[in-house]
C-alpha positions as CSV (number, residue, x, y, z in Angstrom):
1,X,96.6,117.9,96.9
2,X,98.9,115.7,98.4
3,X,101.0,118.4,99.8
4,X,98.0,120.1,101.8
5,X,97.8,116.4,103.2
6,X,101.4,116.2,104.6
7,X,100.6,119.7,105.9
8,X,97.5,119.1,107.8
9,X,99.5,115.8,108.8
10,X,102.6,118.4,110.3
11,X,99.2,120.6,112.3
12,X,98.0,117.2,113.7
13,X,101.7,116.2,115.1
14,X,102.2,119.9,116.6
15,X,105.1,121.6,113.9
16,X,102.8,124.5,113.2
17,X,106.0,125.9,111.3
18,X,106.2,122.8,108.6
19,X,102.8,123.3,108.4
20,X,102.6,126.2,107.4
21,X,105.6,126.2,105.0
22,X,104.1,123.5,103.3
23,X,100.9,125.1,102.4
24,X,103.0,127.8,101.2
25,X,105.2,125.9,99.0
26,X,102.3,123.7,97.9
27,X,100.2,127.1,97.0
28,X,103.2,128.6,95.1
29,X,103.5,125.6,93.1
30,X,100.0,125.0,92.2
31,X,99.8,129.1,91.5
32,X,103.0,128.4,89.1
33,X,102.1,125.4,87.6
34,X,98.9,127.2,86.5
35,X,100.5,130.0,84.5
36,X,102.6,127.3,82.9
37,X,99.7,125.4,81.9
38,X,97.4,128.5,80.7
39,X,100.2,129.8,78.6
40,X,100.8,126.2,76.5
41,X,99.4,126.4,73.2
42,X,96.5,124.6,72.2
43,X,97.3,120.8,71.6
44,X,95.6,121.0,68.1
45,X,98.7,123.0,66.9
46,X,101.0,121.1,67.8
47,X,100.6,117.6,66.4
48,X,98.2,115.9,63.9
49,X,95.2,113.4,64.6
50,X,97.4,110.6,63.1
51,X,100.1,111.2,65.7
52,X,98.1,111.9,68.4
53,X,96.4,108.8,68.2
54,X,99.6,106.7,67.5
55,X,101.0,108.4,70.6
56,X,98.2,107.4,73.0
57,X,98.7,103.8,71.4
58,X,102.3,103.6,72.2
59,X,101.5,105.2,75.6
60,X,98.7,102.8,76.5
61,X,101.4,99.7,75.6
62,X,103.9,101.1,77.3
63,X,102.0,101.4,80.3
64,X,100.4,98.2,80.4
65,X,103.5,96.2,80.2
66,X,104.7,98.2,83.1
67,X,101.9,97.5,84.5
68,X,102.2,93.4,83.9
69,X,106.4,93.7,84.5
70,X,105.3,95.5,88.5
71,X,102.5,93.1,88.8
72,X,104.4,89.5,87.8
73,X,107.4,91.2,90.7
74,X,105.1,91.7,93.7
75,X,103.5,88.3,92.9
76,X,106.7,86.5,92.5
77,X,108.0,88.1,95.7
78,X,104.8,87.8,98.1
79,X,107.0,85.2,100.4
80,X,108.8,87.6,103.0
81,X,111.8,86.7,105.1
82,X,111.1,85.9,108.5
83,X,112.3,89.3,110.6
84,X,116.3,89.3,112.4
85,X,114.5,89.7,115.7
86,X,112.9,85.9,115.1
87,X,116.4,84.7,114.7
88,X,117.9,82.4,117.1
């Protein structure tokens, strides 16, 4: 989705030919993507409730102290620098 975006981004600012190279690219890869995706076998036989579960656990960790590490840096860095061009 994002790639239609840019592309309708490239129309607005008048490069008909990035355009429309990005639709195509974007289409391909969704078009690809799909036939990856439909011929994946189902998720039951690959793995176990057990693990699946322990999986979405570890997951769901991992991602929340990502999540806390990202959030404690922007905080910690909310004071900017004065721009060069204020400078004397």
């Amino acid at each position: 989705m994002v790639g239609f975006g840019v592309a309708l981004i490239f129309a607005y600012y008048s490069a008909p030919d990035l355009a429309i190279t990005q639709l195509l690219v974007e289409t391909l890869t969704v078009v690809l993507f799909m036939f990856v995706v439909l011929r994946l076998p189902p998720l039951k036989a690959i793995s176990g409730r057990l693990t699946r579960v322990r999986d979405a656990l570890m997951t769901t960790a991992l991602g929340g102290l990502i999540t806390i590490y990202y959030s404690r840096l922007l905080i910690s860095s909310s004071t900017m620098p004065s721009p060069i061009s204020w400078r004397r």
